[in-house]
N, C-alpha and C positions, 0 to 999 in steps of 0.2 A: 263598372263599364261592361258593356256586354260581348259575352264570349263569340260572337260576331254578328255578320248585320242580316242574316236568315231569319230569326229569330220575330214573332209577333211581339209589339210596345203595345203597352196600352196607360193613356193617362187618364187622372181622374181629379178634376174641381169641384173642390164641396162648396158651394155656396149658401147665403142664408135660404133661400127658398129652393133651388136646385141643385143638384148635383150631375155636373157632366161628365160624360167620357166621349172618349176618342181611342179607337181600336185602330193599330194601321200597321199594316203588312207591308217592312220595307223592297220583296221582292218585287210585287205590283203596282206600288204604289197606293194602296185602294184604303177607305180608311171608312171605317163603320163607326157612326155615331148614336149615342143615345142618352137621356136626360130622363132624371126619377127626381121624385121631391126629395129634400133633404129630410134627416131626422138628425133634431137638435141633442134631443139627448143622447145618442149615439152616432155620434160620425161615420162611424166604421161600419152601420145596416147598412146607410145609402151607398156607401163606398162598393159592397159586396154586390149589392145588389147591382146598378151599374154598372158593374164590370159585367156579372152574369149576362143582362140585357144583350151588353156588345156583344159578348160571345157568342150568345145561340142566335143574332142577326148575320153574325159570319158564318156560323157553322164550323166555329173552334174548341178545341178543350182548354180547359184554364193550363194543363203542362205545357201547353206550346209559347208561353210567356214566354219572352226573353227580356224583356223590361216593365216597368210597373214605377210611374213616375206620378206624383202626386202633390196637387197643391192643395193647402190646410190652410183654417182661419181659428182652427182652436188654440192656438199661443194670441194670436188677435184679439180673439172673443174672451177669453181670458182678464185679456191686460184691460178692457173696453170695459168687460162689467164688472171688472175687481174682483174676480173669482177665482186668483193665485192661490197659492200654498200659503200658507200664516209663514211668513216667516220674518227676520232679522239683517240688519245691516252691522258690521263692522268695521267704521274704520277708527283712524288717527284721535290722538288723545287730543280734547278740544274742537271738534266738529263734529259733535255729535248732532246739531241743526242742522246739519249742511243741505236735508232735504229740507227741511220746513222754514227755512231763508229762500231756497232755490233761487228765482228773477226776480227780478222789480217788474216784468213786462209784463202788460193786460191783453187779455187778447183783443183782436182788433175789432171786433163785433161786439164785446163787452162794454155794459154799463161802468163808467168811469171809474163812478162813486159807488155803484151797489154792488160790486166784483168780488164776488169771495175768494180767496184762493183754495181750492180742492184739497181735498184731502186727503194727503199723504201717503203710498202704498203702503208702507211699512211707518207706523208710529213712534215717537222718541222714544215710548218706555221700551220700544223692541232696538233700539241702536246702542250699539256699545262702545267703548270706546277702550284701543290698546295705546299701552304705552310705546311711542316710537314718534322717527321722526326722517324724513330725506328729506332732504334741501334740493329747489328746482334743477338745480344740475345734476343730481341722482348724487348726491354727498351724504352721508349718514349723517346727521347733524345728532341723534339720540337712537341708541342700539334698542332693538326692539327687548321687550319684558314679555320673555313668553311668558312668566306668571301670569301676567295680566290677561294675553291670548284664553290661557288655562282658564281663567276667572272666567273671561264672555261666553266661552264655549259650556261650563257649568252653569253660567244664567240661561243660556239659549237651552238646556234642557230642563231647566225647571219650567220654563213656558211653551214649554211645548212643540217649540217651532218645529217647520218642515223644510225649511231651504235656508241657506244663508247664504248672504251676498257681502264677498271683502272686498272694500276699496279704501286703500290707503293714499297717503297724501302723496302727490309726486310717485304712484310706483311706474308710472310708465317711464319714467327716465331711469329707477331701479328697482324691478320685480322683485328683489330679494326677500325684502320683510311680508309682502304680500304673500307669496310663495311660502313661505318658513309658517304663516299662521293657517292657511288652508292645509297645509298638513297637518298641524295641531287641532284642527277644527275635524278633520275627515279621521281621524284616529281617536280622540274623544266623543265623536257624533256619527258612528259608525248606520247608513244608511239613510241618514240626512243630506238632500243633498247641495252642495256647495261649491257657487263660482266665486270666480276671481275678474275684478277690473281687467289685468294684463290678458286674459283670454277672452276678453268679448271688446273691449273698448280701450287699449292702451293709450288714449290721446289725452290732450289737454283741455279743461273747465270740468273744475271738480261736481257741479252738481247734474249733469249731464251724462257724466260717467257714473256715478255713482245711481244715479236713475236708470239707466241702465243696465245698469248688474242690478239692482234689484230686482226690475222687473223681468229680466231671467231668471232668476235665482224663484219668484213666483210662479214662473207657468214649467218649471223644469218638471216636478213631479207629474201635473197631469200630463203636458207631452210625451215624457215617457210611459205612463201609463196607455194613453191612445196609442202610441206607437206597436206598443206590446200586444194589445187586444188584436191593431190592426195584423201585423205580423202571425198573430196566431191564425186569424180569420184567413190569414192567406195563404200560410202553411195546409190550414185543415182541408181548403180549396183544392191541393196541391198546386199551387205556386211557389216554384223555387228560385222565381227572379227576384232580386233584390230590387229595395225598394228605393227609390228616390225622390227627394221633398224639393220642392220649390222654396226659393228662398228671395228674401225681397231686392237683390241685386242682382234679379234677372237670370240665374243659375241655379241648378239644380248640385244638391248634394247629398250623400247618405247620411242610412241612422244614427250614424254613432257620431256625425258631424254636429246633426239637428239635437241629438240630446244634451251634448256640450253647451248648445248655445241657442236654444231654441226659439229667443227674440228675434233670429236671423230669417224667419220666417214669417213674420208680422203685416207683410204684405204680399204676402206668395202668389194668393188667388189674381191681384192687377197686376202686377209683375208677368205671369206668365199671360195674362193678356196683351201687353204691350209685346213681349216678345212673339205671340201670336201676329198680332196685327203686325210688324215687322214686315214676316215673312211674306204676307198676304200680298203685299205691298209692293215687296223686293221682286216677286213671281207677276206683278201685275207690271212691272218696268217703275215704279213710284217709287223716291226716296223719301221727299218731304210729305210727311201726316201729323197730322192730329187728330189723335183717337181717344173718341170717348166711350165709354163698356157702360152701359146704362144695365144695372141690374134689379132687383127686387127692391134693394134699399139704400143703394148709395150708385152713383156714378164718377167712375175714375178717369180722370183727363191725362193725357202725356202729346208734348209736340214731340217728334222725331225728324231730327234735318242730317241730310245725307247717309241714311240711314242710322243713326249711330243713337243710341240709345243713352241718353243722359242720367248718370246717377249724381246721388243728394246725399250728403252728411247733415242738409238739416230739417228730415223729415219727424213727422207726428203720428203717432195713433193715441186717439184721443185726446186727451187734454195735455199727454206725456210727450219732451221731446225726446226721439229717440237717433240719435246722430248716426245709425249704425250705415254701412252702404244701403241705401237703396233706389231702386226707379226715382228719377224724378218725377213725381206726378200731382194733381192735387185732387181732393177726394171730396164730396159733397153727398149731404144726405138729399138724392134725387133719384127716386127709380120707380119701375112700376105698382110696387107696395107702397109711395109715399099716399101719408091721409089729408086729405081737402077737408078742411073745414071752416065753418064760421064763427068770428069770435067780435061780437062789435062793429058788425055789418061789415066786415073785412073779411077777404076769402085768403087762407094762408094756406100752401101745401108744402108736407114734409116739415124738418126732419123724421118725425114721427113716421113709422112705417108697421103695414099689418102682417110682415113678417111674412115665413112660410103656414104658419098656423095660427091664428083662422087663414089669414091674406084677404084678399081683395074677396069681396062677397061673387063676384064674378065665378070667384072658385069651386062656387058649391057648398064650400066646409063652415057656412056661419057668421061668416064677415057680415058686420054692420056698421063699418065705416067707410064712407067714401076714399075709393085711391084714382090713381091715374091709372091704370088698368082698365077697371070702373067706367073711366070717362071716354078710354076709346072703345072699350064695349058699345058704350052708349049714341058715340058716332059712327059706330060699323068697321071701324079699321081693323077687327078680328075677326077671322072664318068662327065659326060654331063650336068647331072642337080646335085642340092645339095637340102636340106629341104624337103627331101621325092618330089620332080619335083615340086615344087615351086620356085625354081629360077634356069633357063636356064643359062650355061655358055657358052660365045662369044670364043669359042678356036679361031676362028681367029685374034678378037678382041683382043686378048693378044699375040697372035705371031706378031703382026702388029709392038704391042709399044716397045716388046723384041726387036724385028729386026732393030727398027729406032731408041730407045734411046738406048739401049746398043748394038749389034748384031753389026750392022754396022760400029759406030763410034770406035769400035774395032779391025773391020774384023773378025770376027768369026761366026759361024753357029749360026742362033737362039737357039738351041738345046746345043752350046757350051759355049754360053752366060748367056744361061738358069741356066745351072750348076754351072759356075761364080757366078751369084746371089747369089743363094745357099749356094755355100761353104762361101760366107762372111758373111750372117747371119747365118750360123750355127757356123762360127770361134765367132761372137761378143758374141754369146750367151755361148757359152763354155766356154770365160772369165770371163761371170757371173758365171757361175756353179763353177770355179775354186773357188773365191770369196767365195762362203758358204761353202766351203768344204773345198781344200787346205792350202786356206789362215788361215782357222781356227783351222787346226790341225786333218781334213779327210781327212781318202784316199778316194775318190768316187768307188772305185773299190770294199768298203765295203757295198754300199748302192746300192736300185735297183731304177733309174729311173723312174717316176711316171709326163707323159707329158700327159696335157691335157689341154683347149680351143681350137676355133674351127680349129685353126693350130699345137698345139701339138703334134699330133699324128700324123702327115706328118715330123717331125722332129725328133722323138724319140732316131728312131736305129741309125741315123748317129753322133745325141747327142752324144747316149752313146759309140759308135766307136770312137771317139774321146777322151772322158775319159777313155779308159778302162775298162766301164762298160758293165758287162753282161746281165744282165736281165733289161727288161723293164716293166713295168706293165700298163695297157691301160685301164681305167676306163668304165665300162661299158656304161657311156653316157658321154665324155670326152669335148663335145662342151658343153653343159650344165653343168660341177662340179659345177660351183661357184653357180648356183639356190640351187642346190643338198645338198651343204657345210652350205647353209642357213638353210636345215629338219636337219641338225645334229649337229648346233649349242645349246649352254648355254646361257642364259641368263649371261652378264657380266659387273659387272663395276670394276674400278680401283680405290680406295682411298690413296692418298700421302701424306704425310707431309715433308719436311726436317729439321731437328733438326735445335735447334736457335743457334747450333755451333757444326761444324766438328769435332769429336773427340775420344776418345780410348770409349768401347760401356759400355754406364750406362745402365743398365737392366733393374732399378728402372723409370727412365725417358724415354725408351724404351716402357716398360709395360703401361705408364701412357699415350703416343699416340699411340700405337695400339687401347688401350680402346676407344679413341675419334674414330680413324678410327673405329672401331669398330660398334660401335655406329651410325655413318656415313651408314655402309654398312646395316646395319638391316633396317635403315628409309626406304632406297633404296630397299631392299627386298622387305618388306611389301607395298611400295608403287607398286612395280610391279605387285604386287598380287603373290607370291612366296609360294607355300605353307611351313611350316616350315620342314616338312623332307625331300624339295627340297632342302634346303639351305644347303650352304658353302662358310666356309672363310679361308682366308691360308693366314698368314705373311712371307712379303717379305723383304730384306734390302739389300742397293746398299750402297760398302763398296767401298773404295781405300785404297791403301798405302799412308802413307803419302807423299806430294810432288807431286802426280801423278794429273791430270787432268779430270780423266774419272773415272766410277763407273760400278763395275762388281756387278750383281745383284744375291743373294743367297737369298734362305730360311732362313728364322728366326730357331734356332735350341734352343732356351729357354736362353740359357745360351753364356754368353761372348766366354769361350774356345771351344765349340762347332761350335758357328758360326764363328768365326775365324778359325776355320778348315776349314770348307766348302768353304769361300772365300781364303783362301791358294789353295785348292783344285781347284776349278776354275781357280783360277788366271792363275796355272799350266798350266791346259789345253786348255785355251785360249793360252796363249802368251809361255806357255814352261818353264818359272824361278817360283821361287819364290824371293820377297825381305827380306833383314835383314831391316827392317823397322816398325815403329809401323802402327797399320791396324786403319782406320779411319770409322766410322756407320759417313755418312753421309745423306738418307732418306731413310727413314718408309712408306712400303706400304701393305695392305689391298686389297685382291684381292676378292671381292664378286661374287659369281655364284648360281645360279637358274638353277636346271637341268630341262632340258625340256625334252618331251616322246622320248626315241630312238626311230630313224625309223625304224622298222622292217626290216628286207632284204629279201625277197623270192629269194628262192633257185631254182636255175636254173635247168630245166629238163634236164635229161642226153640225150647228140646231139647224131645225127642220120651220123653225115658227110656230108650232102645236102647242105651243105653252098656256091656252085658256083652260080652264077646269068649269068655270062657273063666272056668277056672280055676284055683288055685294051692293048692298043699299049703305053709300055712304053720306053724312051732314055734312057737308062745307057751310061754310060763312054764307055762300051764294043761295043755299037749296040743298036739298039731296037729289042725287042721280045715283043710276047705278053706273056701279064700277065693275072693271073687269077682273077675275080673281083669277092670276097666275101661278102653275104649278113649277115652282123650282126645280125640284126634280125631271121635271119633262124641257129644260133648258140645253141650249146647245151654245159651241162656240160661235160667233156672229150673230145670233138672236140678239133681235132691235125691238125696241117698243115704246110706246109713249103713255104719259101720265096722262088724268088719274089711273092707277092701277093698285091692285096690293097683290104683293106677293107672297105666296107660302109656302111653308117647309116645316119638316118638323121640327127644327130649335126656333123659330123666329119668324116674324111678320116684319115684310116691310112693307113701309106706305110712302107711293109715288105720287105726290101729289100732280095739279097740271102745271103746264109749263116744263115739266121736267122729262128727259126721256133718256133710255135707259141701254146700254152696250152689253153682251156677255163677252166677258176677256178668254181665253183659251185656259185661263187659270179656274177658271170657277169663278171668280168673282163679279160682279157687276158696278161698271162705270154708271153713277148715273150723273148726269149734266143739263144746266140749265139752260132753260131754251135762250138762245141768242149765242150758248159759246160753244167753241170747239173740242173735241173732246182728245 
């Protein structure tokens, strides 16, 4: 926590193509932004380097930190390209398969018949197997054989391994065996390092948990190794603030939280966007959005109704499920690096993306694949340069790869091609937005649109034309949210337990693990340094009917008939029914949070109407005409305007098409609204 709120924060989102920061001075509110390419092989250049940018645009030295808040994709990138630590799984004598069984389920885009199932982080000749045994009510059913413990831990270094991951049968109902063999494991394998199920995932379905300790137990070594580099880069900097990570439940926590459990960070980067876009939201008077972060190579969607930020137990990175808390959102390979091309007279875009290096040929750097970048180049919807004239864009260079990978092999105009593109990632993304909204029991036509990453905002209007939605909202630094989402993050952790049996809810045995969690969350407080009239805790319980497979997550409400209302209530408006059936408490959660200082928000001066800079030869479907090019920065509160137009700034482009016209809210942000509605 920070030793008070004088003090300059500065966050920093490493993305695959960019890296953002956000510098913001809580006395004035004022907040300096700046964006550098990413470097893949080392996170920690772009990291430094971005920071720097901020500072010498404010005119600060790096001592004046008082905080240093950071979201990471390398435990992500990790798990994504299987580039963990070699290591080991150990659990119970007799499931030794338990990953290479995992589901019967296909995924739902998968070939019925030609479906392989993936391959395993950790392989059977790497799983060991101890002697022991708990029975689902946490019963010793067979005393553990530390020989045997002794034995796995002598196999696991004859191969070498570098992490090991224990999950035992039933230890969430009793840690004990689990516990007694990671010390036997951490004192025979001395710098190896080794989690446990009961500290990452104490709940119930054995292959889910034990996928999960795995793959922490893989990206522990290199996260600690980034961490260390970073820390030192930021020591030598002189920076004495402590550092804090984004974590995929919306909250930020320290070092020594993320080396413990560093799959807790698996979706940091959308996480602190969504809590970004929040804010953005909550300052513009808006509760209900749906925000999509359209970035280089994927676009992350989340609804948010009354403001309140929905988390998920049963989220995915990659092809892995990863149950831990996080955002509810859903993730699609669509961004401005996705590649267009032709395969059998069909034009498909994405998942494939050309990264930060080469990227879109647009870039300069060699690209000879068609992307969506590419194709608004090729319409005009991009000024000449981007990053305030820091990176020149090749409009030739991208009508080239339009015209020879797609343009041609089609017969169509580059300009007709261009639009193709287009409409097919705008169609793939709209099927996400259905997803959080439709499929869950929203109209989208109630909620307003909130797009932002450094392609969001070129996407917005035609989004919401497609949904039926009216208003757009357009975050005042919309390339940069996810730094931004990091100044207005909590402090947060997650404590679980799952009862040592499914069943109608005991109050009495209820009460007695919250207390533990409980108890749990305070150490964690105080160890973060929380002051106490920052704290909070809130009880949570993930309930089914009985016979059902899955857990709808409700408030603890004190009492049996109370909480079984709320999960009735739920159940309803997830899925529509209620059952005649008895309701099952199946896990006990503990949600601990540390408020950190709100960011101030300065109020934007009332505009003058000077916002034209220039202007742009843009294709529509209709023609080209020119358009007017608006400078963001030269914006004021009340400046009104109307489509077509495109706006610029240094993180982001937006494209106002006609029909649409546009509000500046006193927040920075900009309503826009479609012509016939009221805004």
């Amino acid at each position: 926590m920070p030793s008070s709120e004088a003090g300059l924060a500065v966050a920093v989102d490493i993305g695959g193509t960019f890296t953002d920061i956000a510098l913001h001075d809580p006395v004035s509110g004022k907040v300096w932004r700046a964006k550098t390419p990413s470097v893949p092989s080392d996170p920690s250049q772009a990291f430094m380097t971005g920071v720097g940018l901020a500072l010498a645009e404010a005119g600060k030295a790096a001592p004046s930190l008082e905080r240093v808040l950071h979201g990471t994709t390398v435990a992500t990138n990790m798990i994504l390209e299987g580039k963990g630590a070699r290591s080991a799984l150990v659990t119970t004598s007799g499931f030794r398969h338990v990953l290479a069984i995992g589901r019967q389920d296909i995924p739902r885009r998968a070939n019925l018949y030609a479906w392989v199932k993936p391959e395993r982080p950790v392989p059977a000749s790497r799983v060991f197997e101890v002697k022991e045994r708990i029975g689902p009510g946490g019963v010793v059913m067979e005393p553990l054989d530390e020989a045997s413990a002794r034995a796995a831990a002598d196999e696991c270094r004859a191969l070498d391994v570098a992490a090991v991951a224990i999950c035992l049968l039933h230890s969430f109902a009793n840690p004990a065996h689990e516990e007694r063999v990671a010390e036997i494991f951490r004192e025979c394998l001395p710098g190896v390092a080794v989690t446990t199920s009961v500290d990452i995932l104490p709940v119930v379905r054995e292959y889910e948990r034990s996928l999960a300790t795995v793959l922490n137990a893989a990206v522990m070594p290199g996260v600690s190794t980034y961490l260390s580099r970073l820390e030192q880069r930021l020591d030598q900097a002189g920076i004495a603030a402590p550092l804090l990570l984004m974590q995929s439940n919306g909250g930020v926590a320290g070092g020594a939280t993320i080396r413990r459990a560093p799959a807790l960070t698996a979706l940091s980067g959308p996480a602190a966007g969504v809590v970004g876009a929040r804010d953005v939201a909550a300052a513009s008077g808006i509760r209900d959005i749906i925000t999509v972060d359209i970035g280089g190579t994927s676009a992350d969607i989340c609804l948010i109704k009354d403001g309140k930020i929905s988390l998920t137990q049963h989220g995915h990175v990659g092809e892995w499920p990863l149950p831990l808390p996080m955002v509810d959102m859903v993730t699609i390979g669509a961004g401005g690096g996705s590649i267009a091309r032709v395969a059998d007279g069909t034009l498909a875009v994405g998942p494939q993306s050309a990264g930060a290096d080469p990227g879109p040929a647009a870039y300069g750097r060699g690209g000879r694949m068609a992307t969506v970048t590419d194709a608004h180049v090729v319409l005009g919807h991009l000024p000449a340069e981007l990053l305030g004239g820091r990176m020149a864009l090749d409009a030739a260079a991208a009508r080239a790869v339009i015209t020879d990978c797609v343009a041609a092999p089609l017969g169509l105009t580059p300009e007709a091609a261009a639009r193709g593109v287009l409409a097919i990632i705008d169609n793939h993304m709209v099927g996400a937005l259905r997803v959080v909204s439709v499929e869950r029991g929203h109209d989208p036509r109630d909620f307003t649109l909130l797009p932002f990453g450094g392609a969001g905002p070129l996407h917005g209007c035609a989004l919401a034309e497609l949904l039926g939605v009216s208003r757009v909202l357009v975050p005042p630094a919309p390339g940069v949210l996810c730094a931004d989402g990091l100044l207005a993050a909590d402090l947060k952790a997650d404590f679980s337990r799952t009862l040592p049996k499914a069943g109608a809810i005991d109050v009495t045995a209820a009460e007695a693990i919250f207390a533990e969690l409980e108890d749990r969350a305070a150490l964690w407080l105080e160890a973060e340094g929380v002051a106490v009239d920052a704290r909070s805790r809130s009880r949570v319980a993930l309930m089914r009917y009985h016979g059902q497979g899955g857990e709808v997550t409700v408030a603890w409400c004190g009492t049996a008939e109370r909480t079984e209302s709320a999960f009735a209530a739920a159940h309803e408006s997830l899925y529509g029914f209620i059952l005649e059936a008895p309701v099952e408490l199946v896990t006990l959660r503990v949600e601990a949070t540390g408020r950190m200082p709100p960011p101030p928000r300065a109020q934007l001066a009332a505009g003058s109407g000077k916002v034209r800079s220039g202007s742009l030869t843009v294709h529509f479907a209709s023609g080209a005409r020119d358009v007017p090019l608006l400078d963001r920065a030269a914006f004021g509160a009340g400046d009104r305007f109307a489509g077509p137009a495109i706006i610029s700034q240094l993180d982001a482009t937006t494209l106002v098409p006609p029909n649409w016209t546009g509000e500046v809210h006193t927040s920075g942000a900009i309503l826009l609204t479609a012509a016939g509605q009221d805004n």
